[in-house]
ROTOR-973646 format. One record per residue: residue in one letter; x, y, z of N, C-alpha, C in turn. Coordinates in steps of 0.02 Angstrom, whole numbers, plus 50000, padded with zeros to 5 digits. Layout:
ATOM r n.east n.north  n.up ca.east ca.north ca.up c.east c.north  c.up
ATOM a      X       Y     Z       X        Y     Z      X       Y     Z
...
***
This chain:
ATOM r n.east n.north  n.up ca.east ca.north ca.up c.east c.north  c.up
ATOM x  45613   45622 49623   45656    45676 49604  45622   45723 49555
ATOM x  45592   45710 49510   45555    45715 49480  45477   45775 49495
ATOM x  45468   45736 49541   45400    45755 49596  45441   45829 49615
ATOM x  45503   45834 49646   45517    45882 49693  45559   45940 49646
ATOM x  45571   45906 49590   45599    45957 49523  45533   46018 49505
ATOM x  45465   45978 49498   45415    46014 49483  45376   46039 49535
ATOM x  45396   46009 49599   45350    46073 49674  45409   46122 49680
ATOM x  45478   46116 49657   45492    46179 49667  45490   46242 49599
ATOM x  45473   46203 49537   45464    46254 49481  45392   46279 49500
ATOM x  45327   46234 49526   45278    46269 49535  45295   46330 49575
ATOM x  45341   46309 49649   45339    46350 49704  45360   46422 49670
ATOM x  45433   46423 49603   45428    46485 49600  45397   46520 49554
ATOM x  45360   46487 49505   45300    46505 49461  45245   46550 49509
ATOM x  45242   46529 49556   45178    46535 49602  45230   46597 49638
ATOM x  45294   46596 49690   45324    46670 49675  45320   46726 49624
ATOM x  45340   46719 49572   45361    46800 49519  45271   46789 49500
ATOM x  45221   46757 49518   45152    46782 49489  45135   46799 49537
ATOM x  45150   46792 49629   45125    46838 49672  45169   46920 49674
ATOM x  45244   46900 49659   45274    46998 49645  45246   47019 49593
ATOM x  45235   46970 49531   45177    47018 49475  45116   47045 49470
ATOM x  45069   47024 49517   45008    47040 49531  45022   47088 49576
ATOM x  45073   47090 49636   45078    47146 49656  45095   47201 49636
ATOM x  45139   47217 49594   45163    47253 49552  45110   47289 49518
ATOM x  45089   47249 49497   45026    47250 49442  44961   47295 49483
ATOM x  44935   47272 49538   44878    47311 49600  44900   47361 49620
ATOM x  44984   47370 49624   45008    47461 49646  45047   47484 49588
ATOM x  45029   47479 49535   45052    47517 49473  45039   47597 49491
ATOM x  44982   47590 49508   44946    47661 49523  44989   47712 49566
ATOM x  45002   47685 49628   45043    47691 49682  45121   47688 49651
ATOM x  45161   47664 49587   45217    47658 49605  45254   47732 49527
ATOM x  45179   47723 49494   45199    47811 49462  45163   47867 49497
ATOM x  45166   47863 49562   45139    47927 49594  45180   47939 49666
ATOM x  45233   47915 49646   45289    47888 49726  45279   47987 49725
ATOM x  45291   47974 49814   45312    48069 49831  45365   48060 49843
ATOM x  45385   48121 49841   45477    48135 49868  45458   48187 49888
ATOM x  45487   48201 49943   45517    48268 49983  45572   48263 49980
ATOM x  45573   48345 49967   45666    48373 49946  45652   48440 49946
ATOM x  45696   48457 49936   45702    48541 49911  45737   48563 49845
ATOM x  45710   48616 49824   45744    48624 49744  45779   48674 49767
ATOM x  45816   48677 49748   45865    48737 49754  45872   48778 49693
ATOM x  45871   48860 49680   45868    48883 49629  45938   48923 49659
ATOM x  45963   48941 49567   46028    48981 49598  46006   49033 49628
ATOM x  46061   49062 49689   46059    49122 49715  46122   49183 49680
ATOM x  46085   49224 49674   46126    49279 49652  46211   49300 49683
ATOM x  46186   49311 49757   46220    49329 49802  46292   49274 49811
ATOM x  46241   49197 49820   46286    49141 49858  46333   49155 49786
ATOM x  46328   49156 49718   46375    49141 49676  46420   49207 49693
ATOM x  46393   49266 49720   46453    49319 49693  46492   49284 49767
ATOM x  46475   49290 49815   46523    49260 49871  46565   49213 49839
ATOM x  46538   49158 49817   46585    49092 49807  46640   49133 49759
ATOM x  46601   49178 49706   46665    49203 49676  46733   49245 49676
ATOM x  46700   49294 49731   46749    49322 49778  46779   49275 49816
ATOM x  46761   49200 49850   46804    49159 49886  46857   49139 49850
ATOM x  46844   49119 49777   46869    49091 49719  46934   49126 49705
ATOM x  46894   49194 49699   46954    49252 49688  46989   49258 49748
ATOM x  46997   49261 49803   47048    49263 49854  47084   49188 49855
ATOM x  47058   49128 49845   47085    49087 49829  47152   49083 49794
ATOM x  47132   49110 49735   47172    49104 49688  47234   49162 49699
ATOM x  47216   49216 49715   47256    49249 49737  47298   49239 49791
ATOM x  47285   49201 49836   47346    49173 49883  47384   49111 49842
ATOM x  47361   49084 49794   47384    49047 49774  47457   49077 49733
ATOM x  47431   49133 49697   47487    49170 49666  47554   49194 49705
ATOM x  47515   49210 49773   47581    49210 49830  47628   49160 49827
ATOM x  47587   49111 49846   47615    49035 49859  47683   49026 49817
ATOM x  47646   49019 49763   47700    48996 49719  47738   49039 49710
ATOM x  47748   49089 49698   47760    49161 49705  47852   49132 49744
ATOM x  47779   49128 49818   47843    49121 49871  47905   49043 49857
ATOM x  47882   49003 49816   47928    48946 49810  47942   48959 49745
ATOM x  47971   49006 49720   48007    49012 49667  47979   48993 49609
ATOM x  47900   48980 49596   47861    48956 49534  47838   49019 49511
ATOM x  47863   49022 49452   47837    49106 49422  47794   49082 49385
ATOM x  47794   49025 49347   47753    49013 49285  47684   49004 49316
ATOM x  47694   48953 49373   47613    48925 49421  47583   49017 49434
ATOM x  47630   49060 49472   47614    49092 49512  47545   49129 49454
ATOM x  47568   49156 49381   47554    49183 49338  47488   49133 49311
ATOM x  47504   49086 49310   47441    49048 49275  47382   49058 49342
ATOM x  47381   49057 49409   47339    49069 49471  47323   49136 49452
ATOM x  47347   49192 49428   47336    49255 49400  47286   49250 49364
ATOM x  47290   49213 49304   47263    49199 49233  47188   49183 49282
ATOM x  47193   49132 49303   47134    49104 49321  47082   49157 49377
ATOM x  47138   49198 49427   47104    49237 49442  47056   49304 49401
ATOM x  47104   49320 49343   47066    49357 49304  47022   49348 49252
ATOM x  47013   49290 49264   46954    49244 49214  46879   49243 49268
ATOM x  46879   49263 49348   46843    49243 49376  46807   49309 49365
ATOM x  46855   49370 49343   46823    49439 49347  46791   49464 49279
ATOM x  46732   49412 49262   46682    49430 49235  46651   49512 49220
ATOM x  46625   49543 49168   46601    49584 49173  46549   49600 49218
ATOM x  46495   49537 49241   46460    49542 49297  46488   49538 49362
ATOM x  46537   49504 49371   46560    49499 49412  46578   49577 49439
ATOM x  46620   49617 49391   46631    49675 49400  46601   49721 49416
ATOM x  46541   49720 49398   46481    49762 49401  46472   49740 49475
ATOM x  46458   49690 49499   46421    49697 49548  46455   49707 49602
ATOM x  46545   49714 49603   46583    49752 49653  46581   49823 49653
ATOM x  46591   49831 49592   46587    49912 49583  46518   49939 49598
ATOM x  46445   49885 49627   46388    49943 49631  46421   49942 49734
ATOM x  46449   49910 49747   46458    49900 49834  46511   49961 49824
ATOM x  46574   49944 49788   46650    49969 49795  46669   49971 49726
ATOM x  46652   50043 49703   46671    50053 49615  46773   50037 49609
ATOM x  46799   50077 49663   46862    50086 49692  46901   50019 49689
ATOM x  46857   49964 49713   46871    49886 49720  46880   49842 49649
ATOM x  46829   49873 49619   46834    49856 49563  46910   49857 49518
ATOM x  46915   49923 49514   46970    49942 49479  47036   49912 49499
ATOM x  47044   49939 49599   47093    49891 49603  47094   49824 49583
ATOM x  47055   49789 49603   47066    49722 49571  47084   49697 49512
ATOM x  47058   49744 49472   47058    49738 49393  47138   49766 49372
ATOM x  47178   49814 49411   47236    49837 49385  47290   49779 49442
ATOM x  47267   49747 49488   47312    49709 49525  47301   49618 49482
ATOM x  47236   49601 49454   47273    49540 49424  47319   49563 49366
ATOM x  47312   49614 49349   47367    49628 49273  47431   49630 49302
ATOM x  47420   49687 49374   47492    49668 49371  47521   49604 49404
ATOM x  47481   49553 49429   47509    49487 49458  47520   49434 49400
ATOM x  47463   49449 49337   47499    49422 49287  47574   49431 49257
ATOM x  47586   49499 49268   47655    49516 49231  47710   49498 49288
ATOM x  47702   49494 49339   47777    49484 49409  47819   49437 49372
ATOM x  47873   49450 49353   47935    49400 49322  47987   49386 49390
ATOM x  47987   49399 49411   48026    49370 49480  48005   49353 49527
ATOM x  48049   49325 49579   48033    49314 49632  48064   49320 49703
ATOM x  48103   49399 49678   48147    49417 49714  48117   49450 49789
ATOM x  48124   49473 49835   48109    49474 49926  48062   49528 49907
ATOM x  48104   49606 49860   48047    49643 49864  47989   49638 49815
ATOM x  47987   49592 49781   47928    49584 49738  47877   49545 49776
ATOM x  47928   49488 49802   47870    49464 49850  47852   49488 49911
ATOM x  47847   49549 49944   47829    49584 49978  47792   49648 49957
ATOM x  47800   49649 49900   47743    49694 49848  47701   49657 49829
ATOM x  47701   49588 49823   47653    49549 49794  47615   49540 49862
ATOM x  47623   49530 49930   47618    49490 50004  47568   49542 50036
ATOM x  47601   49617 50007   47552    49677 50020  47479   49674 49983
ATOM x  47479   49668 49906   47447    49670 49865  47413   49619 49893
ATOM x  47403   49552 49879   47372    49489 49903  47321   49500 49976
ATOM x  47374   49525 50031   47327    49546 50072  47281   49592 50083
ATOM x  47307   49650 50044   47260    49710 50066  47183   49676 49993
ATOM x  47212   49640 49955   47159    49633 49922  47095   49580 49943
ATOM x  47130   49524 49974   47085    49487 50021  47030   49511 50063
ATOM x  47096   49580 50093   47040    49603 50161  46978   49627 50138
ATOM x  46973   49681 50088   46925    49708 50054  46880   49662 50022
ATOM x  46884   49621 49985   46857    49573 49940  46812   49531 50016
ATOM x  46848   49515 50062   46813    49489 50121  46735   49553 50136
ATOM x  46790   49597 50141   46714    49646 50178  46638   49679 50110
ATOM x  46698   49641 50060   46615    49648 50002  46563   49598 50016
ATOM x  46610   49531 50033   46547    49480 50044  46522   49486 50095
ATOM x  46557   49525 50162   46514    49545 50211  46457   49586 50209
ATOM x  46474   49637 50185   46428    49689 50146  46377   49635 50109
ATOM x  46385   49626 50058   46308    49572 50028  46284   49566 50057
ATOM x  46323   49487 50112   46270    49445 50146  46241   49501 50198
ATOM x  46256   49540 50227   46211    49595 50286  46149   49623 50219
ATOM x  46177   49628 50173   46089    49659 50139  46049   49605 50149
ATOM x  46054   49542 50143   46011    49491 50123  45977   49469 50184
ATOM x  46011   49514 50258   45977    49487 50314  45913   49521 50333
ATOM x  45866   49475 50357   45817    49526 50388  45843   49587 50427
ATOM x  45800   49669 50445   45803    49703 50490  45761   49677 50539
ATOM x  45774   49728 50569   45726    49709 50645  45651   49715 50639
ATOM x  45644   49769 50608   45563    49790 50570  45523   49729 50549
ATOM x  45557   49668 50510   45516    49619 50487  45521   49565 50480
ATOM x  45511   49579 50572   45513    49488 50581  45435   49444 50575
ATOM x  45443   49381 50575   45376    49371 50544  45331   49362 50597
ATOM x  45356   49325 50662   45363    49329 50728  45368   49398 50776
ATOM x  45310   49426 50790   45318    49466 50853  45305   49452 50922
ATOM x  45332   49461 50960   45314    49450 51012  45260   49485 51059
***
């Protein structure tokens, strides 16, 4: 018993000193591991999109609640929408759509202030919400078409 207590402490003595020597022979090899990946750096563009998504987001959201009788939610979705409209943010609608700008900027004020939630407010709000979507859509269309190649320079000719 005895005998077979100590061939199996040799056996794993003689294990963790063969993973240590290995360990030990690719030290070299195990602080020089490669990785492939990609880094991603921010993009200018992808953030103003996401923020215009953000902002139409939120702005249907103000409907929403709007439409189920939540004035307080509808107003705080306001708040948050006009927190997304950064001074840069602003700038960089107004160099596409100076016009866009402004509306936007005088439509979260007034979606902050809506105290009701009576048929024609919410059909002044339903107007507002949409016509502001649509536009805010065709800014990020507008971007992303600058950022595409023309035809002139492809890298590939045939």
């Amino acid at each position: 018993m005895i005998q077979t207590f100590t061939l199996k402490a040799k056996f794993i003595v003689l294990l963790l000193g063969i993973c240590f020597s290995m360990t030990l022979f690719n030290i070299n090899n195990y602080y020089n591991i490669k990785l492939y990946g990609h880094q991603s750096t921010t993009n200018e563009t992808a953030t103003f999109v996401a923020t215009l998504d953000q902002m139409q987001v939120e702005l249907n959201l103000v409907l929403a609640n709007l439409a189920n009788n939540n004035i307080s939610l509808a107003q705080n979705h306001a708040s948050k929408a006009d927190s997304l409209l950064s001074p840069r943010i602003l700038v960089e609608i107004a160099e596409d759509n100076p016009r866009l700008a402004s509306d936007l900027r005088n439509a979260v004020i007034h979606l902050q202030n809506v105290s009701s939630s009576s048929e024609s407010q919410l059909k002044s709000v339903n107007e507002l919400v949409d016509n502001l979507n649509k536009r805010l859509e065709q800014d990020s269309i507008v971007r992303i078409a600058q950022l595409q190649p023309n035809s002139d320079t492809h890298m590939f000719r045939e």
